[in-house]
MARTORVEX-746687 format. One record per residue: residue in one letter; x, y negated, z negated of N, C-alpha, C, O in turn. Coordinates in steps of 0.1 Angstrom, whole numbers, plus 5000, padded with zeros to 4 digits. Layout:
BEGIN
AXYZXYZXYZXYZ
...
This chain:
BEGIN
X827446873641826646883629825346813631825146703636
X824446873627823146823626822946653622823846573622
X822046633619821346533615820446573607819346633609
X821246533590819946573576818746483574817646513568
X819046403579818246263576816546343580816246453586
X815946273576814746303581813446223592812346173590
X814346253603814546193611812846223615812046133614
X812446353620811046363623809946363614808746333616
X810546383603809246323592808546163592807346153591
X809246063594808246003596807945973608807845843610
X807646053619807046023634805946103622805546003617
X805346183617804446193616803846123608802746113612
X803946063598802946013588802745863594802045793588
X803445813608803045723618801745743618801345853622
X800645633612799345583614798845523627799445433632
X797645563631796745453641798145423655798945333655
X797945543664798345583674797245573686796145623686
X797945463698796845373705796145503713794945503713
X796845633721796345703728796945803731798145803727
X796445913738797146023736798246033742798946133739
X798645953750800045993759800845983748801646073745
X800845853738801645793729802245903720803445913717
X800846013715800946113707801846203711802846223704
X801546273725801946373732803746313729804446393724
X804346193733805446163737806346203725807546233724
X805146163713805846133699806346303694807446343690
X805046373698805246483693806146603703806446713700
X806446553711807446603721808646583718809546673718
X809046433714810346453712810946513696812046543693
X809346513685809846593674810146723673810646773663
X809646803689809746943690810646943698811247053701
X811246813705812746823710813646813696814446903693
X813646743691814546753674814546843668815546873661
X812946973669813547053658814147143665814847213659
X814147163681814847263683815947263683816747363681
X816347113685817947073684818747143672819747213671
X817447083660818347153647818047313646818647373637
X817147373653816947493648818047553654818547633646
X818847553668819747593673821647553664822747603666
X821347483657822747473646822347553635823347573628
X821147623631820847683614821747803616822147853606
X822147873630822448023630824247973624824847993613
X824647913635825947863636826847793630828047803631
X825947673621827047613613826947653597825847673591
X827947663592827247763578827647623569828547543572
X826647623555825647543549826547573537826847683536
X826847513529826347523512825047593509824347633518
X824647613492823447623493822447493489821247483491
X823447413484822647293479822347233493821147213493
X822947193505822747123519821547273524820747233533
X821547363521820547473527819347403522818547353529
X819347413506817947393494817747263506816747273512
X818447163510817947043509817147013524816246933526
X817647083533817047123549815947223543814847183548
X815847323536814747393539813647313529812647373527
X813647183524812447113517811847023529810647003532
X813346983536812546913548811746983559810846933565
X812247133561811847183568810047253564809147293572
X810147253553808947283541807547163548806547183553
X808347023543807446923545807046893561806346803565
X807947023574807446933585806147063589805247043596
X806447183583805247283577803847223577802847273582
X803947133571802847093563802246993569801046963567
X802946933576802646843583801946863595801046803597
X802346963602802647023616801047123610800147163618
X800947143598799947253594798147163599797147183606
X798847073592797546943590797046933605795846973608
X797846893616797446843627796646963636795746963643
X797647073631797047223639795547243635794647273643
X795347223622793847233618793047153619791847173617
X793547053622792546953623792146933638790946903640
X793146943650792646973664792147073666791647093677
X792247193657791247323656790047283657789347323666
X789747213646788547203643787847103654786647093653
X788647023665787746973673787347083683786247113688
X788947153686788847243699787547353693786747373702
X787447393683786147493681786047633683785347713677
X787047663694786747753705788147873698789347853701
X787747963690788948083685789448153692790448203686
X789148193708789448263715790448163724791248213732
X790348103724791548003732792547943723793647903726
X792147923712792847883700793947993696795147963695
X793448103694793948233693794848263705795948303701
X794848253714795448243728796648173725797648243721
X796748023725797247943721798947963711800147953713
X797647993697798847983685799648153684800348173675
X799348233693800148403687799248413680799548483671
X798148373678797648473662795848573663794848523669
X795748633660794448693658793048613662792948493660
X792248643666791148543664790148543656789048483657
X790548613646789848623632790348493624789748403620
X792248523622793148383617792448273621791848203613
X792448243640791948113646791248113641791448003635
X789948163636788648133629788648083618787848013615
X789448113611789848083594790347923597789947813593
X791747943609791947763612790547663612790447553606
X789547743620788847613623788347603614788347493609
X787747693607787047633597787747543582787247453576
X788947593581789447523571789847383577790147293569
X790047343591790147193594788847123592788647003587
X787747203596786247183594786247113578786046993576
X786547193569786347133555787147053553786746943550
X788147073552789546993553789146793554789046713545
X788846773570788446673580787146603573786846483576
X786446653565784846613561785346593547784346573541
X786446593538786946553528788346423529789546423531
X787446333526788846193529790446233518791546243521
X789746233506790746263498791646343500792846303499
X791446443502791546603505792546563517793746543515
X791846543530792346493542793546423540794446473547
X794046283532794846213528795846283519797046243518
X795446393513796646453505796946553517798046593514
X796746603527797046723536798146613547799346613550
X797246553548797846463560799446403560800346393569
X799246343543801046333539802046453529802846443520
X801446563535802046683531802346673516803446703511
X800946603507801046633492800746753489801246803479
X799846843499799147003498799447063511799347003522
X799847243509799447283520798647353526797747403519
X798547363540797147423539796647503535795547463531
X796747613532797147733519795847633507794747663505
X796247563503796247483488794947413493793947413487
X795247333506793747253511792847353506792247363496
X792747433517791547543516791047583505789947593502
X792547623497791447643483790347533475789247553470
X791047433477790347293473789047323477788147373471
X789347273490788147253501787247343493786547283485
X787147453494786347613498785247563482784047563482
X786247513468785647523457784947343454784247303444
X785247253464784447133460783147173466782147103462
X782947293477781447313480780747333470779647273471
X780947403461780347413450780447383437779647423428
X782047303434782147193425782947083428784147073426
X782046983435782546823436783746803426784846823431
X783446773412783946723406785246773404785946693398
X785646893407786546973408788046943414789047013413
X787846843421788746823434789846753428790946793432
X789746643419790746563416791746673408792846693413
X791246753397791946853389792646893397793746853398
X792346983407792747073414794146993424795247043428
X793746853428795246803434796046823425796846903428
X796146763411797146763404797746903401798946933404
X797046983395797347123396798547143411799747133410
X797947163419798347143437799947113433800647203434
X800446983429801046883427802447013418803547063420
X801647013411802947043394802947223393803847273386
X801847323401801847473393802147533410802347473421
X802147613408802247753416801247733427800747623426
X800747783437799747833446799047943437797847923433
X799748063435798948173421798048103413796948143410
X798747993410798047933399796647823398795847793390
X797047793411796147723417794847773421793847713420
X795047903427794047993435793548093426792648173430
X794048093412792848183401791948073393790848113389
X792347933392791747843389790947783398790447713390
X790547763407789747753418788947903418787747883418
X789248003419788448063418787648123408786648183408
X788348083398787148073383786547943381785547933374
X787047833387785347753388784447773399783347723398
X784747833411783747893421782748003415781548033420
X783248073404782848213400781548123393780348113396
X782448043383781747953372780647913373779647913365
X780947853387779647743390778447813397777447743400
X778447963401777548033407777648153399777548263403
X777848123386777948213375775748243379774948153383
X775648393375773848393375773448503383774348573388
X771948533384771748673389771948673403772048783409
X772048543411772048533424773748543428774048543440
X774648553417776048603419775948753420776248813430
X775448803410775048963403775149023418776149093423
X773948983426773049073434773849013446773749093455
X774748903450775448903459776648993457777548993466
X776849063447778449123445777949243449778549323456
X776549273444776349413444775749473459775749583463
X775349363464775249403478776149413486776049473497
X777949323481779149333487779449403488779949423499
X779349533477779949663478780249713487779549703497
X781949813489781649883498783249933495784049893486
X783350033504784650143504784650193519783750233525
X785850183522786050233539787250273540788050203534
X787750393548788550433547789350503564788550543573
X790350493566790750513580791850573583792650553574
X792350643591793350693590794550653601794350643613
X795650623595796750533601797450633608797450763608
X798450503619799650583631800150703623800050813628
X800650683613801250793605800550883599801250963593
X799150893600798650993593798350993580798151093572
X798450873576798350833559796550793563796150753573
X795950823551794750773548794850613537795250583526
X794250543549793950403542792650353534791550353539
X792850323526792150283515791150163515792050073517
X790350113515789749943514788649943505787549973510
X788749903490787049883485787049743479788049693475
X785549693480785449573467784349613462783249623467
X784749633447784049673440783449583431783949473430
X782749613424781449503409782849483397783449573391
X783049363397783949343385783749483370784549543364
X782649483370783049593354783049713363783649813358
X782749723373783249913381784849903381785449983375
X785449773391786649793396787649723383788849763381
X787349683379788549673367788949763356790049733350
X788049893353788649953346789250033354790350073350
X788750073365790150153374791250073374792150113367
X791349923383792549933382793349923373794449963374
X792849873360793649913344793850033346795050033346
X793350173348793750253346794950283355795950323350
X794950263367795850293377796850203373798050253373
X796750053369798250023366798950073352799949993349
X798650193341798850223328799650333337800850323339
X799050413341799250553347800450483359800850583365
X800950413362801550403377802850313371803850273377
X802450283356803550223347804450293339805450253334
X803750433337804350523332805450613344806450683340
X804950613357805550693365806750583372807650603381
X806450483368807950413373808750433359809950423361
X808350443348809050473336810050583339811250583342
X809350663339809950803341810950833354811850913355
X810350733366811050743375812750663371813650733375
X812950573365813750483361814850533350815950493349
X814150613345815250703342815650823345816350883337
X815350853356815850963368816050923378815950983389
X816850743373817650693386817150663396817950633405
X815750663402815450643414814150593415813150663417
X814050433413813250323414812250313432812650333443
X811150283427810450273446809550143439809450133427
X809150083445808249943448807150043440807050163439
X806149883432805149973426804050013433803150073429
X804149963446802849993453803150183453802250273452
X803950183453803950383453803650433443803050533444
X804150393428803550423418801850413414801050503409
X801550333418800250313421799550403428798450443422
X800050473442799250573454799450703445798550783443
X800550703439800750843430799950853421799550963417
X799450723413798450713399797250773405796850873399
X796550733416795150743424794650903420793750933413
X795751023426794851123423794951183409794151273405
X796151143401795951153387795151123377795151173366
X794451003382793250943373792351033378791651093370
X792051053397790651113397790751283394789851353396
X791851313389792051483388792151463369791351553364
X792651413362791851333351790251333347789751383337
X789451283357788251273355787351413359786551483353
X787851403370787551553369787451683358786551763355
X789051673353788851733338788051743330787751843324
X787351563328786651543321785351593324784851653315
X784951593332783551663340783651803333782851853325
X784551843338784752013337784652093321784552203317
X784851953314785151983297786251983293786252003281
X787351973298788551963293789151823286788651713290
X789951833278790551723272791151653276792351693276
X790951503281791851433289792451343277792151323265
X793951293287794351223276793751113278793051103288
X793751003269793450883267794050763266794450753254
X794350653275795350553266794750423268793550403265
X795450323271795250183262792850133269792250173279
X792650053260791149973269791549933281792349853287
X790050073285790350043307789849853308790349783316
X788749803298787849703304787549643286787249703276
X787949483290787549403275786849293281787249203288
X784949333273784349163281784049083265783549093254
X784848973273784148843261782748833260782348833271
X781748823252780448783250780448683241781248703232
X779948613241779548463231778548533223777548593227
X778948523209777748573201776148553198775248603191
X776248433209774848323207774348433216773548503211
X774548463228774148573237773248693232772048713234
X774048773225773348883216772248863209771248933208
X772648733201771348663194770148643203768948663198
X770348623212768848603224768348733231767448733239
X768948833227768548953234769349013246768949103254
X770448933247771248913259770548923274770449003282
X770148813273769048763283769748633293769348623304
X770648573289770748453297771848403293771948423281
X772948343301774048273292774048133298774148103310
X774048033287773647883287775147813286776047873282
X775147673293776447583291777347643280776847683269
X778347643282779547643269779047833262779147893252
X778647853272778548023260779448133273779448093284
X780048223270780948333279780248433282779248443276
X780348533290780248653293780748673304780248643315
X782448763303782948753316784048863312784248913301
X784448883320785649023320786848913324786948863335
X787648893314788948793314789748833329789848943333
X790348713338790848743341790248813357790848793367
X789248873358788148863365787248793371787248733382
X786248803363784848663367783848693358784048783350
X782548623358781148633354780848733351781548803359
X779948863341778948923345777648893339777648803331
X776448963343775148923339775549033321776149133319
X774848953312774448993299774149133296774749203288
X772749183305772549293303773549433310773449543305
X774449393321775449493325776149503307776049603301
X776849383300778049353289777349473278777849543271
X775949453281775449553268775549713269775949793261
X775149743282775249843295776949893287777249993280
X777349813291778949873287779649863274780849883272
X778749833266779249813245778849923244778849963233
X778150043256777550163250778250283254777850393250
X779550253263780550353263781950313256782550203254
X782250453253783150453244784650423250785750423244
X784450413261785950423269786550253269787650203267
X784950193272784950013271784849983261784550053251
X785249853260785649793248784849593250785549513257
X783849543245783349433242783949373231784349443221
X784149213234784449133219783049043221782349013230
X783049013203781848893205783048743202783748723192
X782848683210783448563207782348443197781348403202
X782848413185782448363178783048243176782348163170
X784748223180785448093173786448193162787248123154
X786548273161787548353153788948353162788948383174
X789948313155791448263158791948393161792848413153
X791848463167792348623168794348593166795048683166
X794748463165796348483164796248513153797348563154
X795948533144795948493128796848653126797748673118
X796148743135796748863134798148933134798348983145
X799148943126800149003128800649133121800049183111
X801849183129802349323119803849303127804249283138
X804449323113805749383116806249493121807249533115
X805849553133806049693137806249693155805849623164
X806849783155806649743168805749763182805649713193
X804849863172803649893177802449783182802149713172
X801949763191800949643192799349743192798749813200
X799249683177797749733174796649673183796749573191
X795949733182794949713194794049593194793349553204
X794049533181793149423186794149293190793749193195
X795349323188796449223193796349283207796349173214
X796349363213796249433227795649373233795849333245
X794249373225792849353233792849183232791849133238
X793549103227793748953228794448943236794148853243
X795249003239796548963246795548963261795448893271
X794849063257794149093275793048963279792648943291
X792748893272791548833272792248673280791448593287
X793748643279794348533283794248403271793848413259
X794748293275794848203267793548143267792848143278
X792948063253791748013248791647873252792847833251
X791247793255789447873258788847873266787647853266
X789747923279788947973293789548163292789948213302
X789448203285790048343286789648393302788648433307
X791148363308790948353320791548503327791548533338
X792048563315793148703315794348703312794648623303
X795448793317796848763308797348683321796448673329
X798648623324799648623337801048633329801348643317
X801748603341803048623334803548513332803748443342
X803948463322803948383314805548313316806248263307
X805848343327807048293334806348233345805748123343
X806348303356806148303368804648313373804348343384
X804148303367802348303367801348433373800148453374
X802748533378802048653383800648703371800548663359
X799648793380798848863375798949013372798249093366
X800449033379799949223384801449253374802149183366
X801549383378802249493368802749393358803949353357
X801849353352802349333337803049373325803449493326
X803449333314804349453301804149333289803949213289
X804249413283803949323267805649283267806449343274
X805949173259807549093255807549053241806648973238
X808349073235808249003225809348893226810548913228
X808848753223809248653229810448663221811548673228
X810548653208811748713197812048833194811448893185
X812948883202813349043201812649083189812649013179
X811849223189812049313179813249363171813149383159
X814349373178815449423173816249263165817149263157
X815549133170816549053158815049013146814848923137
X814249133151813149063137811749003141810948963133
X811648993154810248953160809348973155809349093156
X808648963151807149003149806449083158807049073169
X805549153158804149153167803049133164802249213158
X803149013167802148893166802148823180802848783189
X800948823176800148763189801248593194801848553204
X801048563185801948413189803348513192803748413199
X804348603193805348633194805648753207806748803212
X804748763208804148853222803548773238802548703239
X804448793245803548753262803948823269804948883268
X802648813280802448903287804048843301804348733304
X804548953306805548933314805849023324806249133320
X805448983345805449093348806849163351807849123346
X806749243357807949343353809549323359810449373354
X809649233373810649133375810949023361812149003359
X810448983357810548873342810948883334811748813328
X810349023332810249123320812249183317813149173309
X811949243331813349323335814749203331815749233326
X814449053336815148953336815448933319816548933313
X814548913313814548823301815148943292816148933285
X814349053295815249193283816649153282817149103272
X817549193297818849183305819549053292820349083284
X819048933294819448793289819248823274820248773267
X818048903263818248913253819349003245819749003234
X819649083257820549153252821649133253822349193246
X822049013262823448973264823248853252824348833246
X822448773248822648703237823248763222823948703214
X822548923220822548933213823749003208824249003196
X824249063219825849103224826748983217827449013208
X826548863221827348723224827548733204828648763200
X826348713195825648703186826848783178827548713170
X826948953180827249023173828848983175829548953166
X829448983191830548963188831348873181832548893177
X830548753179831248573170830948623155831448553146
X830048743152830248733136832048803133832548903137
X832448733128833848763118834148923113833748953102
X834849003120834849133118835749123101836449033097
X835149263093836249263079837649273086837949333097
X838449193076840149273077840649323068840849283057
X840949463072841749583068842549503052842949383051
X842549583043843149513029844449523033845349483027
């Protein structure tokens, strides 16, 4: 039987190591230890609680082992020998060095990586967003500490957006553009674009409405596929859709492809500039410049809010229907970074579904406070559990007895 103890965990967080032989010896016999134990994981079988409790250790020597790799990255310099080295790409090796690069030139940062409080994963995000918000760094450990990685990495990246919010974001996105496409072993055509936040978000709203309906339908003709296929199926239905519309024909229409917050003080100025504490952003997304937000209050397919300080919960109806300006809140995320919806379980962003947190059927409301967004693993979970409660519910009420 193994040894649970954690036995190589602390050879590493061992400080002020006189020379390298010392190192080499230290780290030799920790890679004699893990192989020891990695050769019992096939063979001796586990509980799951003695599993959970090896794979945290095994988690923490991850992180550990991550720290040192990037950080001798960043002396070695060299990606093509680096790359050689670890199995991996030399694009990856390049991403090592530089994230030891930032990593290494941050003490704090450095000191939480070093005793596997963050992983590298988590450094880098850090790192990447103190370049251009210092102050940012301590939040972001604790975040690190208590949320998700998801959660971590849309928050960092909305104060990166944040802090380089301006025309010189604008014209860097817009020169980012691009779309490339290639054709795979299999003969599938591959896809790749990054598009201008108000271009690419109402497509993919649309593709995930349309690719939500076709796993609907599929689901009740018994035969479920991952949604990335729902999705490849939505692609030429939207653009044979638009086409219609070119052509004159009547397309159908469903929920707002695109909802931008604007701060009302904005409009007041001519929508010229947005100052400390005022919004203009596609929730959920990032920044845009003022005059695109007006650009798009002038088609009818988009949809702008002026944010004023108006409580949009205040909104309710008894129905099961979710009227649209409860829709269009729901989309904006929680106040007052309307940062977009997630899943309000598990912090996902993607194939989302409206919930009502108190069943409709025992009397929910739909109301904004009684509605979250939940993606469709969550979703599928929590229905399953309301309905077995409510099973549980009906069966303990006291049936009549026969006179």
């Amino acid at each position: 039987m193994m040894d649970e103890g954690p036995f190589w965990v602390g050879v590493f967080v061992v400080g002020g190591w006189d020379d390298v032989g010392m190192e080499r010896r230290l780290l030799s016999e920790v890679v004699g230890r893990l192989e020891e134990a990695n050769s019992g994981l096939l063979s001796e079988p586990r509980s799951r609680v003695e599993a959970e409790a090896l794979l945290g250790l095994y988690v923490r020597v991850e992180k550990l082992a991550a720290f040192g790799k990037a950080t001798l990255a960043a002396r070695v310099g060299d990606a093509t020998s680096l790359a050689r080295v670890s199995g991996v790409s030399v694009g990856q090796a390049r991403r090592a060095i530089e994230t030891g690069k930032r990593i290494t030139g941050m003490p704090r940062l450095a000191r939480a990586a070093q005793q596997a409080v963050v992983s590298l994963d988590q450094a880098d995000e850090i790192a990447r967003t103190s370049e251009v918000a210092p102050a940012a760094v301590d939040d972001l450990l604790n975040l690190a500490r208590n949320e998700s990685f998801g959660v971590l990495k849309q928050k960092a990246r909305t104060i990166r957006l944040d802090a380089q919010a301006g025309s010189d974001l604008t014209q860097r996105q817009h020169q980012a553009r691009r779309l490339c496409h290639r054709v795979t072993d299999l003969g599938m055509i591959h896809l790749e674009a990054d598009l201008e936040p108000h271009v690419g978000t109402p497509i993919v709203n649309r593709l995930e409405e349309q690719a939500k309906r076709l796993a609907r339908t599929a689901q009740n003709n018994g035969g479920p596929e991952p949604f990335g296929c729902y999705l490849a199926d939505a692609l030429p239905h939207i653009v044979n859709q638009q086409t219609g519309k070119q052509a004159g024909k009547k397309a159908r229409t469903g929920h707002t492809e695109l909802v931008v917050l604007v701060s009302h003080e904005i409009t007041q100025r001519g929508w010229c500039d947005v100052r400390p504490g005022e919004k203009c952003h596609i929730p959920g997304v990032g920044p845009i410049p003022p005059q695109t937000a007006k650009h798009i209050a002038e088609d009818a397919f988009l949809s702008g809010l002026f944010y004023d300080g108006v409580d949009l919960r205040h909104l309710k109806r008894w129905t099961r229907h979710i009227p649209t300006p409860i829709r269009i809140a729901l989309q904006l995320g929680q106040p007052p970074d309307f940062n977009g919806p997630v899943c309000a379980q598990c912090g996902n962003h993607y194939q989302l579904e409206l919930d009502h947190h108190q069943p409709h059927i025992n009397g929910g409301p739909t109301s904004l406070n009684n509605i979250n967004p939940l993606c469709h693993h969550c979703h599928t979970h929590k229905t399953t559990q309301d309905r077995q409660h409510i099973k549980r519910q009906r069966q303990a009420i006291p049936q009549p007895q026969p006179p």
